[in-house]
C-alpha positions in Angstrom: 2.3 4.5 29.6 3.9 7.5 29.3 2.7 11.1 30.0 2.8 12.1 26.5 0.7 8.8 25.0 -1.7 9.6 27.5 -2.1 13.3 26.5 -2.4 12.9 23.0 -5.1 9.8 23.6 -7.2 12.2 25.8 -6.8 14.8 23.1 -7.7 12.6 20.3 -10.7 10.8 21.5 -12.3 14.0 23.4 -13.0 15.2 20.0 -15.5 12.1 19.4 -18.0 14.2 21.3 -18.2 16.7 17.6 -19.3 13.4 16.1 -22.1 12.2 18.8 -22.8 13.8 21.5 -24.8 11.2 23.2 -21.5 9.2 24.1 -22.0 7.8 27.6 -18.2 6.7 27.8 -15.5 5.3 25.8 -12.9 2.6 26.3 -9.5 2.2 25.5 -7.4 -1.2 25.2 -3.6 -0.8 24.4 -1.6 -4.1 23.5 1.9 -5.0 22.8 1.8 -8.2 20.7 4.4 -10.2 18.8 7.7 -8.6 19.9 9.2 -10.0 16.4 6.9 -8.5 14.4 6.5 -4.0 13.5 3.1 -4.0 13.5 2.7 -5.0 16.6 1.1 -2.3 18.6 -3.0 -2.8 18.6 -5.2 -0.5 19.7 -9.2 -1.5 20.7 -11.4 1.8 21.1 -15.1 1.3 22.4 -17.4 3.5 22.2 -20.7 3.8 24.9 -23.6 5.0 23.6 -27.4 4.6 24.3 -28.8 1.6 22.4 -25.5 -0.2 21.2 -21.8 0.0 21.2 -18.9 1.1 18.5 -16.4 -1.4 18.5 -12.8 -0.3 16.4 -9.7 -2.4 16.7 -6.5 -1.4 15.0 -3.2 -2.7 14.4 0.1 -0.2 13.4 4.0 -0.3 14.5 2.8 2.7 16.5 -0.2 3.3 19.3 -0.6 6.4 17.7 -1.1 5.5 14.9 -3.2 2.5 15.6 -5.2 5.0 17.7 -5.6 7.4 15.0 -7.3 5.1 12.2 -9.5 3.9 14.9 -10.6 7.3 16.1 -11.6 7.6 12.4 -13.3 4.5 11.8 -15.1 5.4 15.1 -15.7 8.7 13.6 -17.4 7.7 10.7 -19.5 5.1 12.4 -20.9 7.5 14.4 -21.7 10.2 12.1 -23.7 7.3 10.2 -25.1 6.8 13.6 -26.2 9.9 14.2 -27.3 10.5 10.5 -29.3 7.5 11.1 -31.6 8.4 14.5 -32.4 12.1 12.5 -34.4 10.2 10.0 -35.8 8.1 12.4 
């Protein structure tokens, strides 16, 4: 992995903590599949927190790009997480 994949993955999922800030600590699985294919680059983001897990996987012809839409997915499942344990 290069330097600058690894800076802009600890840039992009240290800003889960404005979504839930109970995150005890977060995952990362980068995979090159099927060298014939373009979407081939899959990215598996879990997320630690109290009580259960958040569990993204993404596929893209980039990891940045697979890393993005799962940052987001992630995003929104926590928000609803945290949205939840306020009405509780």
């Amino acid at each position: 992995m290069n330097s600058n994949l690894q800076k802009y993955i600890e840039k992009r999922l240290s800003k889960l903590n404005l979504y839930y800030n109970r995150i005890v600590s977060v995952d990362l699985y980068l995979n090159l599949d099927n060298h014939n294919d373009q979407t081939n680059k899959s990215v598996e983001l879990r997320v630690n927190i109290p009580g259960d897990d958040v569990v993204v996987g993404k596929k893209s012809e980039s990891f940045e790009k697979s890393l993005d839409m799962a940052a987001s997915s992630a995003e929104r499942m926590l928000k609803r997480r945290k949205e939840k344990s306020r009405i509780s």
